[in-house]
N, CA, C and O atoms as a Maestro MAE file, in Angstrom:
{
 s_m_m2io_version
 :::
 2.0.0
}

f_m_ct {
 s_m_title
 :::
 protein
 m_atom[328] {
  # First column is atom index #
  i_m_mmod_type
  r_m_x_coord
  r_m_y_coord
  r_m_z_coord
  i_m_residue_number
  s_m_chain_name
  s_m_pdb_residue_name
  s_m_pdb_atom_name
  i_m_atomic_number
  :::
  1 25 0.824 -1.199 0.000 1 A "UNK " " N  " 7
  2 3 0.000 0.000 0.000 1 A "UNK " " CA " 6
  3 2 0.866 1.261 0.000 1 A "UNK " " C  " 6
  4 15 0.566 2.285 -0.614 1 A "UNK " " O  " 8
  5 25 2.308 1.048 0.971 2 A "UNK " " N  " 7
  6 3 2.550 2.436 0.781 2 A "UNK " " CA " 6
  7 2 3.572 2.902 -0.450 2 A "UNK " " C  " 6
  8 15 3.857 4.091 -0.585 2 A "UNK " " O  " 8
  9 25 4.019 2.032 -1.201 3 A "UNK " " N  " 7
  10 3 4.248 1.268 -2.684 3 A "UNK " " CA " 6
  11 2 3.377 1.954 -3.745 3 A "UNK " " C  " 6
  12 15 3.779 2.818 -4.524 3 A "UNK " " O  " 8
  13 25 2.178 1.477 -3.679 4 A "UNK " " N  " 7
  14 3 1.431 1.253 -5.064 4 A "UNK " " CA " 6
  15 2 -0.112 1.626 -5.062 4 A "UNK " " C  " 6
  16 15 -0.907 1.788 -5.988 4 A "UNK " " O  " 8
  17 25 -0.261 1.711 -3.509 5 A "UNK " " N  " 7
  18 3 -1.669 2.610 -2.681 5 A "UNK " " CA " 6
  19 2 -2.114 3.552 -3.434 5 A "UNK " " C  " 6
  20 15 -1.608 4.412 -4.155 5 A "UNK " " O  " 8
  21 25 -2.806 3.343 -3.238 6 A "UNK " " N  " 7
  22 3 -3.785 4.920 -3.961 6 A "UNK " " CA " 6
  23 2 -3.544 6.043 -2.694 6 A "UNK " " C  " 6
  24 15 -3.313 5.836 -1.503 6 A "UNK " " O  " 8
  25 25 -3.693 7.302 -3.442 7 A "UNK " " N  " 7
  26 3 -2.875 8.607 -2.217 7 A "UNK " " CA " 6
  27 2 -4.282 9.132 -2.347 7 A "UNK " " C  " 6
  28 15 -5.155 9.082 -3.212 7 A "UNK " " O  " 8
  29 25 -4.118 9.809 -0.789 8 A "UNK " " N  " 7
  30 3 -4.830 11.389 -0.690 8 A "UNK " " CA " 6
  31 2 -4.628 11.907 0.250 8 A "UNK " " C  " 6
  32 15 -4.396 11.217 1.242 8 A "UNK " " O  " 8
  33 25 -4.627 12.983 0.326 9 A "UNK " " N  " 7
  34 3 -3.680 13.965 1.035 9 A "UNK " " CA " 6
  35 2 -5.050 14.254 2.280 9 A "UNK " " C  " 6
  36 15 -6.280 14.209 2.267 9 A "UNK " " O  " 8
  37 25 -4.027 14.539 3.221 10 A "UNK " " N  " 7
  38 3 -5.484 14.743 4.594 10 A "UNK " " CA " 6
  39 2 -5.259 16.438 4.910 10 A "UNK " " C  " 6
  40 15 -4.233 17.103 4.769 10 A "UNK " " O  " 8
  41 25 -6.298 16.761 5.276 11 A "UNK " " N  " 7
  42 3 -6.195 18.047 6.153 11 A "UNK " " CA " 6
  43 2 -5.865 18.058 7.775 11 A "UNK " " C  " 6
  44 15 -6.723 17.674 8.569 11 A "UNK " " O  " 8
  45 25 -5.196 18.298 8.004 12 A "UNK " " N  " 7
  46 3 -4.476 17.858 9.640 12 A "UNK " " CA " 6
  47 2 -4.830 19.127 10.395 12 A "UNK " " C  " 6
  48 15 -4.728 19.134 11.622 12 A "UNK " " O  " 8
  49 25 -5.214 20.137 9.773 13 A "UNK " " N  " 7
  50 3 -5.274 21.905 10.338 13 A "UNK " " CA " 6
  51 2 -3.681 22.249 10.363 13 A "UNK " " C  " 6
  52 15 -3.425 21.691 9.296 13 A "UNK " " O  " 8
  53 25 -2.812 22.600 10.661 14 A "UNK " " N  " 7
  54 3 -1.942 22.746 10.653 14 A "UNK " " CA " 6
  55 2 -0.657 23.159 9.442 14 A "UNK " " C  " 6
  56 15 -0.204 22.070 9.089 14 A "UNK " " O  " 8
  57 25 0.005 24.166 8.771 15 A "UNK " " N  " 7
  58 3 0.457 24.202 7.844 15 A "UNK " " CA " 6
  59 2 2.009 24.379 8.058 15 A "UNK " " C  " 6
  60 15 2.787 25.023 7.354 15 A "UNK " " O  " 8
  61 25 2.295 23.588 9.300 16 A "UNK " " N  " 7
  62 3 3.749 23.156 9.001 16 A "UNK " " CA " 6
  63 2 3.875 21.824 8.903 16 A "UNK " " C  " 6
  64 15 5.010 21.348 8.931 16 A "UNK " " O  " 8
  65 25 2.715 20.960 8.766 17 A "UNK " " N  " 7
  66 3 2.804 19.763 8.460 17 A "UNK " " CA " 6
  67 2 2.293 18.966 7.834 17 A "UNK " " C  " 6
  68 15 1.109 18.940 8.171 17 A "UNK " " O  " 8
  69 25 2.686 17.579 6.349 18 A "UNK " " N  " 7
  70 3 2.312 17.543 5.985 18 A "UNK " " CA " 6
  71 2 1.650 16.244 5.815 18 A "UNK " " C  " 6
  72 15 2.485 15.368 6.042 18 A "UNK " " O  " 8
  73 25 0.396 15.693 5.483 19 A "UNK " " N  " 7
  74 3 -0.104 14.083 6.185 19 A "UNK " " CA " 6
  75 2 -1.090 13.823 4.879 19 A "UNK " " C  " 6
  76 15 -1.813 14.589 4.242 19 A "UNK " " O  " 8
  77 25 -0.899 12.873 4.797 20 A "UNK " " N  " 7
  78 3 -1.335 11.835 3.495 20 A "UNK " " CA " 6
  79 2 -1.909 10.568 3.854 20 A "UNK " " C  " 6
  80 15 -1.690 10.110 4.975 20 A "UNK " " O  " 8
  81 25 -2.557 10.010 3.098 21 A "UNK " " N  " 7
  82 3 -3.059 8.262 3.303 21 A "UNK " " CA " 6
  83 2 -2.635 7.692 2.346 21 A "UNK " " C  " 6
  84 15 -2.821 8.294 1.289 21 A "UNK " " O  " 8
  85 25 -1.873 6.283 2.253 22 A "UNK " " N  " 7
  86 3 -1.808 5.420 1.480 22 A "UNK " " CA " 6
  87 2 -2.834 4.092 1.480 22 A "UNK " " C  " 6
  88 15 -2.829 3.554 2.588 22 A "UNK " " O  " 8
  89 25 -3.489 3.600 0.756 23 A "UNK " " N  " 7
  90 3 -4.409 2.520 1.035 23 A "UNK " " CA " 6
  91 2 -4.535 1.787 -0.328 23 A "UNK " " C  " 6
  92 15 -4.751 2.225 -1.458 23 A "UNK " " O  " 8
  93 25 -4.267 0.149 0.284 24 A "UNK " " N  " 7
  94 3 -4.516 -0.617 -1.237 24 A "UNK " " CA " 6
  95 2 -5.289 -2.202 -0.380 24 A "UNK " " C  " 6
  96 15 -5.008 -3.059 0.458 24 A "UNK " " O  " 8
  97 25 -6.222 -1.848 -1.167 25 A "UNK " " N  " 7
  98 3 -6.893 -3.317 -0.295 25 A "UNK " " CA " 6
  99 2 -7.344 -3.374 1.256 25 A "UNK " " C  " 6
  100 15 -8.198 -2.595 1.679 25 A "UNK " " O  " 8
  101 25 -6.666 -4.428 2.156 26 A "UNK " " N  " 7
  102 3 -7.157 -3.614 3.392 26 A "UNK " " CA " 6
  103 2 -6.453 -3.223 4.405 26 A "UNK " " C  " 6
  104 15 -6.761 -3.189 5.596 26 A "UNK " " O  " 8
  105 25 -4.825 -2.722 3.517 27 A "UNK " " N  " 7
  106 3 -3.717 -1.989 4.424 27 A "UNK " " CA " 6
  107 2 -4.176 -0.217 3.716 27 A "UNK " " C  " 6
  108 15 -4.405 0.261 2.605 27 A "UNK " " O  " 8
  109 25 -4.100 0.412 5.560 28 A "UNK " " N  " 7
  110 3 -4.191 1.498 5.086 28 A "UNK " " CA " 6
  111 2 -3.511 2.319 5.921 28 A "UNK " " C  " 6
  112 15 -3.845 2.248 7.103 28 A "UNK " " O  " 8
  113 25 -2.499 3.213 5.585 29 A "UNK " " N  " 7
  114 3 -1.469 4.007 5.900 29 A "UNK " " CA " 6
  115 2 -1.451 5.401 6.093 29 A "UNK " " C  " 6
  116 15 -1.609 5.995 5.026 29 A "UNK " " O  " 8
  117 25 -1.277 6.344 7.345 30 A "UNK " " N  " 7
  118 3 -1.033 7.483 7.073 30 A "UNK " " CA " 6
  119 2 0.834 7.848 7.728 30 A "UNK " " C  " 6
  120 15 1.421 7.438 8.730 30 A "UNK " " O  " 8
  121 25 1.158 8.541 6.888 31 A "UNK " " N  " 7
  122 3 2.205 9.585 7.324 31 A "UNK " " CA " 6
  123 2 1.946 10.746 7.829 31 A "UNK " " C  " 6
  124 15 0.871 11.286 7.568 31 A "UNK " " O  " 8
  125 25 3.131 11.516 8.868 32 A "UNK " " N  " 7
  126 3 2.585 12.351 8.903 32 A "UNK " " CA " 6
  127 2 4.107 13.364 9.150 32 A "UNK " " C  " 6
  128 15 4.853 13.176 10.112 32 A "UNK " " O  " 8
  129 25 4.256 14.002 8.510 33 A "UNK " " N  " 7
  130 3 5.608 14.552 8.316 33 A "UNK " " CA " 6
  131 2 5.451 16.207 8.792 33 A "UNK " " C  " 6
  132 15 4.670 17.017 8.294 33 A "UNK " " O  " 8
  133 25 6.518 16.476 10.004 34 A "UNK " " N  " 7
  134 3 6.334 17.768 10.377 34 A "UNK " " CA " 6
  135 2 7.556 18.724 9.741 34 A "UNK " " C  " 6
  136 15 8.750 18.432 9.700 34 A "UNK " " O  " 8
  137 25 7.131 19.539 9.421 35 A "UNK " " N  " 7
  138 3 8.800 20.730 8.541 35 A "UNK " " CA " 6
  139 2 9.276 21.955 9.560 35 A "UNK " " C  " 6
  140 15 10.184 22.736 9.275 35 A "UNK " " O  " 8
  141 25 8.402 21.999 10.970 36 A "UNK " " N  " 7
  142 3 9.272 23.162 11.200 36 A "UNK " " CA " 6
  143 2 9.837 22.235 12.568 36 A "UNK " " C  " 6
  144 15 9.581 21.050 12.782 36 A "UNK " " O  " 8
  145 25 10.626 23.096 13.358 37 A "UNK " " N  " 7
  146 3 11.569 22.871 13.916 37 A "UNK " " CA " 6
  147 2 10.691 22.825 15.655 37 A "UNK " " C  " 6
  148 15 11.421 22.511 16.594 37 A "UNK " " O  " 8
  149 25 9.294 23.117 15.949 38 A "UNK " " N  " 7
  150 3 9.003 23.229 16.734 38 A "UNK " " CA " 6
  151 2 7.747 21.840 17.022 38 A "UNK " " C  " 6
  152 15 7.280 21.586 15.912 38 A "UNK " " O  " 8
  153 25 7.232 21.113 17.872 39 A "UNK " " N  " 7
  154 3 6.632 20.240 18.385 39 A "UNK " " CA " 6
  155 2 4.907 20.878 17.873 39 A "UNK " " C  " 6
  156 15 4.378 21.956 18.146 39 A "UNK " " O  " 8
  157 25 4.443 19.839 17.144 40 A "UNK " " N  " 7
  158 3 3.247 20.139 16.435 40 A "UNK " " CA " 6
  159 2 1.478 19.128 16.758 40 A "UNK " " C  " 6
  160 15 1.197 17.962 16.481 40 A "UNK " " O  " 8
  161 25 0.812 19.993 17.286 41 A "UNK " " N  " 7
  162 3 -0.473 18.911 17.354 41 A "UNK " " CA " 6
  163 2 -0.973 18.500 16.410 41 A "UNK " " C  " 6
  164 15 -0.625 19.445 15.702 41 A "UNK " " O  " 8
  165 25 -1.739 17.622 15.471 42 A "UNK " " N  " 7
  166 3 -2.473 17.747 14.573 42 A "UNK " " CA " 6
  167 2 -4.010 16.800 15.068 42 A "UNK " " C  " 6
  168 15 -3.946 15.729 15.672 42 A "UNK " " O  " 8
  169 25 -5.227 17.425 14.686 43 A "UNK " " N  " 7
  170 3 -6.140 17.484 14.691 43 A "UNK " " CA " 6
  171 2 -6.811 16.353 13.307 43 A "UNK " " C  " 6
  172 15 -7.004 16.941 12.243 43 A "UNK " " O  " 8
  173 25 -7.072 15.152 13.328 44 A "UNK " " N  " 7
  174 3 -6.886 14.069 12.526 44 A "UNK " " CA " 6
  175 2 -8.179 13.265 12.912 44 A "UNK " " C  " 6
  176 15 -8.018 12.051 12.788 44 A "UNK " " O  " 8
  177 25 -9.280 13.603 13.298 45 A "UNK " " N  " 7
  178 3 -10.376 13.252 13.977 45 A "UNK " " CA " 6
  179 2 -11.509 12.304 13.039 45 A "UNK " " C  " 6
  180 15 -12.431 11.538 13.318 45 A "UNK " " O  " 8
  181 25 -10.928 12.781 11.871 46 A "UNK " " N  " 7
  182 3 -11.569 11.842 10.308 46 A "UNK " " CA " 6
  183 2 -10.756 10.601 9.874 46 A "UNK " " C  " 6
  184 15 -10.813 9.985 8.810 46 A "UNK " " O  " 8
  185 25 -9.941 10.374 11.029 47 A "UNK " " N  " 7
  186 3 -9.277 9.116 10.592 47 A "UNK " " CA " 6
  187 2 -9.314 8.040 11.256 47 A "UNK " " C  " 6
  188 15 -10.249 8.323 12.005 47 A "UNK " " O  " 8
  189 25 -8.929 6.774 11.620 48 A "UNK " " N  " 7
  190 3 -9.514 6.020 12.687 48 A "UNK " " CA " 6
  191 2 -7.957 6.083 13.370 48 A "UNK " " C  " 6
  192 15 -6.929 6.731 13.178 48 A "UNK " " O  " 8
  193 25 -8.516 4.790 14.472 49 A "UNK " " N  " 7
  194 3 -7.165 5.378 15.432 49 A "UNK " " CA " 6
  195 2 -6.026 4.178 14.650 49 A "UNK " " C  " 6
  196 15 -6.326 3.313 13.827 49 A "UNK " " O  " 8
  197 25 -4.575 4.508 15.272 50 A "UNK " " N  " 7
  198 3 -3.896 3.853 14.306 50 A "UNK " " CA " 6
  199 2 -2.191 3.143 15.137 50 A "UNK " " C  " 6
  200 15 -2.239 3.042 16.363 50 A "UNK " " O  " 8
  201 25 -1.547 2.937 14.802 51 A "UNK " " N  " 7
  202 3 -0.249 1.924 15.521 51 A "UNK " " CA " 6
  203 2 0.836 2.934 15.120 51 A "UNK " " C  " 6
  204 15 0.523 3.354 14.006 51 A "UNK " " O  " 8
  205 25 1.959 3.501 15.533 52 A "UNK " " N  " 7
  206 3 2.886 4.572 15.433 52 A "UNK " " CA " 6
  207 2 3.857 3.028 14.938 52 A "UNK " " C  " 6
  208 15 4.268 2.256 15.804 52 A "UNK " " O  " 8
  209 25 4.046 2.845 13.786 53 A "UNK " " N  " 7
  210 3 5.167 1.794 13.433 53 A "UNK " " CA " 6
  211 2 6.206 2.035 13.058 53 A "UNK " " C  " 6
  212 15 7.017 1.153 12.776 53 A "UNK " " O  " 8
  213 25 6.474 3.444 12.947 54 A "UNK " " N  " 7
  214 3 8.138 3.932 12.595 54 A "UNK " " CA " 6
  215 2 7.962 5.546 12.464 54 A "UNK " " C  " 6
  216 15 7.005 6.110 11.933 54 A "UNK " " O  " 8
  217 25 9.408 6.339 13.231 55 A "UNK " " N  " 7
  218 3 9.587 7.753 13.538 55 A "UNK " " CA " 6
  219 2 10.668 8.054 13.199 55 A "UNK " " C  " 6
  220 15 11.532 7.180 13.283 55 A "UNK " " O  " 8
  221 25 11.006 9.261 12.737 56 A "UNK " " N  " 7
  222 3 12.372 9.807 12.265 56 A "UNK " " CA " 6
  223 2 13.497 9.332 13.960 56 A "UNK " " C  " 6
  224 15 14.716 9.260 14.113 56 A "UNK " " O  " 8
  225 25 12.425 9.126 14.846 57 A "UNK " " N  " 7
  226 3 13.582 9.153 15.912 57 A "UNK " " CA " 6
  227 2 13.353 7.920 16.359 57 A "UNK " " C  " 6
  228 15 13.628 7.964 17.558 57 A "UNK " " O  " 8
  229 25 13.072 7.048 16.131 58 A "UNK " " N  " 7
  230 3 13.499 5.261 15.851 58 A "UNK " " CA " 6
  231 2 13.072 5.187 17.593 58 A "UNK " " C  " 6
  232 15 13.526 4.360 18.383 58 A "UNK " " O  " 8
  233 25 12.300 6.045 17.845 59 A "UNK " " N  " 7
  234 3 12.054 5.852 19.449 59 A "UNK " " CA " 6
  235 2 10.082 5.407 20.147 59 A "UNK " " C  " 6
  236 15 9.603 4.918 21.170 59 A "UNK " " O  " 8
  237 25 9.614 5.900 18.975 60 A "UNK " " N  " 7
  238 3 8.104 5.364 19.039 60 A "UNK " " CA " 6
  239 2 7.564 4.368 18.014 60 A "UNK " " C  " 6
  240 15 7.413 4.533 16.804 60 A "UNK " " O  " 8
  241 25 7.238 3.002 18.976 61 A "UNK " " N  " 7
  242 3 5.924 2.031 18.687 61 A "UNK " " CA " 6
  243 2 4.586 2.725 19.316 61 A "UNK " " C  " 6
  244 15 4.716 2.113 20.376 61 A "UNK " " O  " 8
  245 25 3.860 3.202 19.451 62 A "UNK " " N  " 7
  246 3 2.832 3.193 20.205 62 A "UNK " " CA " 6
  247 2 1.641 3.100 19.561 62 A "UNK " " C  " 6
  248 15 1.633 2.950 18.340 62 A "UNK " " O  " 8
  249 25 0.121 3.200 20.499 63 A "UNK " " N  " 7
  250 3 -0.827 3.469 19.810 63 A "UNK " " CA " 6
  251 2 -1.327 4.946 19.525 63 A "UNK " " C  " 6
  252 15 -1.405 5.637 20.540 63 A "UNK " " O  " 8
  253 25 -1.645 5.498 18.453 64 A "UNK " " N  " 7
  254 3 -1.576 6.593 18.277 64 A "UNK " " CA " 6
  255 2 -3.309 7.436 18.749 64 A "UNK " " C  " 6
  256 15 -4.402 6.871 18.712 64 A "UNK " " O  " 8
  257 25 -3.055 8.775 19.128 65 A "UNK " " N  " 7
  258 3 -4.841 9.104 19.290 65 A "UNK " " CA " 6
  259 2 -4.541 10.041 18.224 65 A "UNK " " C  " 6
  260 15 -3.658 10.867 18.454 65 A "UNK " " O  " 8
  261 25 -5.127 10.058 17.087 66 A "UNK " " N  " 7
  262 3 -5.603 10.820 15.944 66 A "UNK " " CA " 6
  263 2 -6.151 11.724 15.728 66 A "UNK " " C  " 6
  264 15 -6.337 12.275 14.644 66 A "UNK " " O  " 8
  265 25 -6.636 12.121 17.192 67 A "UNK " " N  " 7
  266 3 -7.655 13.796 17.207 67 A "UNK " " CA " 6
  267 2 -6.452 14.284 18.049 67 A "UNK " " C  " 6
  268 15 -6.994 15.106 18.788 67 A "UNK " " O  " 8
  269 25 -5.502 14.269 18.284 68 A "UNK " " N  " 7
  270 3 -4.640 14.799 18.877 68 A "UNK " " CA " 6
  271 2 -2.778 14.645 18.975 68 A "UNK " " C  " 6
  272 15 -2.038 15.086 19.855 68 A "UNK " " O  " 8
  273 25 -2.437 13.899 17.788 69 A "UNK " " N  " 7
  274 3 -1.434 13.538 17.437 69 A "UNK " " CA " 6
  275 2 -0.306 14.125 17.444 69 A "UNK " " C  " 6
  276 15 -0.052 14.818 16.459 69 A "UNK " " O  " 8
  277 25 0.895 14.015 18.743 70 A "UNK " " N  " 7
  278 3 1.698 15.079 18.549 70 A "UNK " " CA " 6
  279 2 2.954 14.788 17.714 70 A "UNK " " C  " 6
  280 15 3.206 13.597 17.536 70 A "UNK " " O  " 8
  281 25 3.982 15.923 17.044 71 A "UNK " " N  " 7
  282 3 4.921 15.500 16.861 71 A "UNK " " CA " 6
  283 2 6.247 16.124 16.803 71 A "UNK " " C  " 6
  284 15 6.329 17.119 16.082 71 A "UNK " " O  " 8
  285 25 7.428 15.689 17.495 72 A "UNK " " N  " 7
  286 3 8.568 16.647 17.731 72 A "UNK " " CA " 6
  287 2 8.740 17.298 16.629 72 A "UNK " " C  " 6
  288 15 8.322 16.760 15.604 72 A "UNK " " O  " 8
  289 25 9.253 18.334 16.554 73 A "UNK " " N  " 7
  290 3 10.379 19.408 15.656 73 A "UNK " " CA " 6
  291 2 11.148 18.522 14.598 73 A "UNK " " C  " 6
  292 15 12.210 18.026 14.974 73 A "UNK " " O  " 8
  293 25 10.667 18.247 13.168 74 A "UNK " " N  " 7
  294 3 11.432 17.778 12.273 74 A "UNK " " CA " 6
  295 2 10.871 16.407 12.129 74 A "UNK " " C  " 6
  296 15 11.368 15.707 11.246 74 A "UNK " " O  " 8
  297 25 9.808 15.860 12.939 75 A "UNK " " N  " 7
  298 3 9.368 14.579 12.905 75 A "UNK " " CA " 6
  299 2 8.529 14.181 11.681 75 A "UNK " " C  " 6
  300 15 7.920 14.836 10.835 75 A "UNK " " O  " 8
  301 25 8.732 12.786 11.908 76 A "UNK " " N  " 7
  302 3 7.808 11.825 10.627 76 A "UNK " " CA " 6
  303 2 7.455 10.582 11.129 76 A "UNK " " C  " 6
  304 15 8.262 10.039 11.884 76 A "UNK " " O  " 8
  305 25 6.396 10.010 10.860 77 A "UNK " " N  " 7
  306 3 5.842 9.081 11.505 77 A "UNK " " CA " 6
  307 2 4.991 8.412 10.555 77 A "UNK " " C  " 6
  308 15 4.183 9.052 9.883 77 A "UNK " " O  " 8
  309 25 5.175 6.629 10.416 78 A "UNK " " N  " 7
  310 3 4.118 6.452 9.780 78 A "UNK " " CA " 6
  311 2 3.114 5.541 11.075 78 A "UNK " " C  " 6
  312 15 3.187 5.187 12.252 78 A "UNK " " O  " 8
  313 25 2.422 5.504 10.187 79 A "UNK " " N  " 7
  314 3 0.896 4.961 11.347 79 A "UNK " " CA " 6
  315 2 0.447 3.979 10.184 79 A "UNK " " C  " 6
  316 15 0.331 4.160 8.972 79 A "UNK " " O  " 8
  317 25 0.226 2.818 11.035 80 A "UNK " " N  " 7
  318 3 -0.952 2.160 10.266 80 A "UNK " " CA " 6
  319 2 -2.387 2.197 10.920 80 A "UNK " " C  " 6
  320 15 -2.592 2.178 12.134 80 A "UNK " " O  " 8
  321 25 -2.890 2.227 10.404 81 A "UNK " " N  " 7
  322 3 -4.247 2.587 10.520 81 A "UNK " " CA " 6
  323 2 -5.421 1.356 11.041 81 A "UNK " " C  " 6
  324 15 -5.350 0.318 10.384 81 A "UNK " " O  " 8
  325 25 -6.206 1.374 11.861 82 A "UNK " " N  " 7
  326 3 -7.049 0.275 12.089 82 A "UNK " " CA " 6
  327 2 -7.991 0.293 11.447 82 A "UNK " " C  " 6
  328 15 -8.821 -0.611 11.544 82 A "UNK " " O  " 8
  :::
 }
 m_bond[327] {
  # First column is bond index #
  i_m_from
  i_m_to
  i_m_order
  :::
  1 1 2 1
  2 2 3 1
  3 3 4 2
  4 3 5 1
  5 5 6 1
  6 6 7 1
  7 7 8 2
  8 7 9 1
  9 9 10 1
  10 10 11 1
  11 11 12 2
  12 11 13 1
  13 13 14 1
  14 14 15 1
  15 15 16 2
  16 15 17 1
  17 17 18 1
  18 18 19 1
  19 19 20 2
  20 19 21 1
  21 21 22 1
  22 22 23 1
  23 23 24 2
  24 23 25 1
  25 25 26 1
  26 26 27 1
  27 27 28 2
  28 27 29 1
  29 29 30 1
  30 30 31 1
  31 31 32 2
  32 31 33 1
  33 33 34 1
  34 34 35 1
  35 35 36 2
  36 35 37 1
  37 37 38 1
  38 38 39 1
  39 39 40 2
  40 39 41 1
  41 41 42 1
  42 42 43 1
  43 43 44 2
  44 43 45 1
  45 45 46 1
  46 46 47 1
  47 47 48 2
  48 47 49 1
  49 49 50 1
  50 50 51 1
  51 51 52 2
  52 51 53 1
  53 53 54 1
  54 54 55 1
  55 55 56 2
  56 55 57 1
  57 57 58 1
  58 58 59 1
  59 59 60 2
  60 59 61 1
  61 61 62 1
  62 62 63 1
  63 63 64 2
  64 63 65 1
  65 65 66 1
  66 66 67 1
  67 67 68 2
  68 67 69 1
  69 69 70 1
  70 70 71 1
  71 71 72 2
  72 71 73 1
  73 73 74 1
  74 74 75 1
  75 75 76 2
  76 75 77 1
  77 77 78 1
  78 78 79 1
  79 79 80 2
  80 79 81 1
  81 81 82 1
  82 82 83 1
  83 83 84 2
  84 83 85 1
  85 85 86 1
  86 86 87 1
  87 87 88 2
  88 87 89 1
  89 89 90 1
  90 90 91 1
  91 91 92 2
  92 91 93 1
  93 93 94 1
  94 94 95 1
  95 95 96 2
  96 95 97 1
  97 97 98 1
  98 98 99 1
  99 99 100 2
  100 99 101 1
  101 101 102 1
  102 102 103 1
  103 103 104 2
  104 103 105 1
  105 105 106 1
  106 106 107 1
  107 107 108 2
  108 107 109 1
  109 109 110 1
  110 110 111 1
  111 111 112 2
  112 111 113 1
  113 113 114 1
  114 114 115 1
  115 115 116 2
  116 115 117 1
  117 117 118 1
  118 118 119 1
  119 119 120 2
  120 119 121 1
  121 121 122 1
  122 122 123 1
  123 123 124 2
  124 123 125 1
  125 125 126 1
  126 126 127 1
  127 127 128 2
  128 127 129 1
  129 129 130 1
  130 130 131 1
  131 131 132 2
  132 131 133 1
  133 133 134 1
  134 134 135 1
  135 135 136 2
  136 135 137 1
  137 137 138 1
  138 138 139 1
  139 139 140 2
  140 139 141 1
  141 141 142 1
  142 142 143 1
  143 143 144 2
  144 143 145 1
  145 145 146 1
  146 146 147 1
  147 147 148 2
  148 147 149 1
  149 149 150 1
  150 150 151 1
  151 151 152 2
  152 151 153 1
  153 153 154 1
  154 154 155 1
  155 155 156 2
  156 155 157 1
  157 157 158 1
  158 158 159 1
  159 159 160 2
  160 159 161 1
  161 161 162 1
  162 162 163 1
  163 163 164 2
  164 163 165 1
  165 165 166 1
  166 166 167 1
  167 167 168 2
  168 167 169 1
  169 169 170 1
  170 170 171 1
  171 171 172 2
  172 171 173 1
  173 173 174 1
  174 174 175 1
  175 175 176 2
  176 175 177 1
  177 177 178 1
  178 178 179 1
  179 179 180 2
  180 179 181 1
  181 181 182 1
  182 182 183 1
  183 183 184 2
  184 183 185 1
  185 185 186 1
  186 186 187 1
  187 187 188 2
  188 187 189 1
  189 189 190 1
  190 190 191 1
  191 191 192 2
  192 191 193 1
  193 193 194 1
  194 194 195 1
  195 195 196 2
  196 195 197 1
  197 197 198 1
  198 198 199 1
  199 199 200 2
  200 199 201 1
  201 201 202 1
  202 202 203 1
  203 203 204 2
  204 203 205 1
  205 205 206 1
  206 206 207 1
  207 207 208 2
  208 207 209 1
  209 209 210 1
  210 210 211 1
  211 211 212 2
  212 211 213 1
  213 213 214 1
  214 214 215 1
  215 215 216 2
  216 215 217 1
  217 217 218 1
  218 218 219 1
  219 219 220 2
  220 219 221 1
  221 221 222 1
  222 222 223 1
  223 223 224 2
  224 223 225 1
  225 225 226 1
  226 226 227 1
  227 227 228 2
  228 227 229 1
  229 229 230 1
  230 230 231 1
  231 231 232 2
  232 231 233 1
  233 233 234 1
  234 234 235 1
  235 235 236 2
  236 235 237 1
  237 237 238 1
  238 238 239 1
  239 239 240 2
  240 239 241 1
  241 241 242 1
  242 242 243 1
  243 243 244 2
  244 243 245 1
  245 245 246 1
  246 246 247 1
  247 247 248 2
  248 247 249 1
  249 249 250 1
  250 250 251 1
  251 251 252 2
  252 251 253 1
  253 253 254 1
  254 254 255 1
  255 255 256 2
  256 255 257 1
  257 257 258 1
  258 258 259 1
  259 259 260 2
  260 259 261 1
  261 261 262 1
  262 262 263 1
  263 263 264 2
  264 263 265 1
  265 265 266 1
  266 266 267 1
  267 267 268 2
  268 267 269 1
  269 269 270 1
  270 270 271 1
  271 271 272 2
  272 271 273 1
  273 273 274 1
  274 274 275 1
  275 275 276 2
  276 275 277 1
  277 277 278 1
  278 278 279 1
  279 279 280 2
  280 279 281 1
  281 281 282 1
  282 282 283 1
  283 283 284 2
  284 283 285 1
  285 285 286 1
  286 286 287 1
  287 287 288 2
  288 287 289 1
  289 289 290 1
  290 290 291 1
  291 291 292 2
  292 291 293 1
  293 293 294 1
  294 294 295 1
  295 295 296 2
  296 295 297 1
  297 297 298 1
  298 298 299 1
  299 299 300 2
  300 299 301 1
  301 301 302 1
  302 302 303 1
  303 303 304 2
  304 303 305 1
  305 305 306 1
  306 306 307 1
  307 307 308 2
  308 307 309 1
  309 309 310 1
  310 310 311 1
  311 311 312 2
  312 311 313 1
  313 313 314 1
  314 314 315 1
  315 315 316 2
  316 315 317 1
  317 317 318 1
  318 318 319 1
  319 319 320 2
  320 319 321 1
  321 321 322 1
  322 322 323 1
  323 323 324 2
  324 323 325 1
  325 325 326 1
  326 326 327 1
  327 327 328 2
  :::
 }
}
């Protein structure tokens, strides 16, 4: 899916960061990539909740809450999605 997925880009509120879905079948993927240098909420409440499976800082597995998703200064995260 995150290969060959069909894309669409999400609205997160936020415009230092940028978050997408990948989905093919019944894997479905969001990223969520932050560009400025400061710790960012995003507001993701249209998405379901999801598994933190890899971070620019190789330091979070967790489960993620999606109406409130934070992320350090320079971070990227993908999530799989439930």
């Amino acid at each position: 899916a995150l290969h060959s997925g069909g894309y669409a880009a999400v609205d997160a509120g936020n415009d230092s960061c940028f978050v997408y879905r990948r989905e093919q079948g019944d894997e479905r993927w969001l990223v969520a990539l932050n560009f400025s240098a400061d710790e960012q909420t995003l507001n993701l409440t249209d998405c379901d909740g999801g598994q933190i499976v890899l971070s620019t800082f190789v330091d979070r597995e967790e489960s993620a809450d999606l109406g409130g998703l934070w992320l350090r200064g320079s971070e990227g995260c993908v999530i799989r999605l439930e």
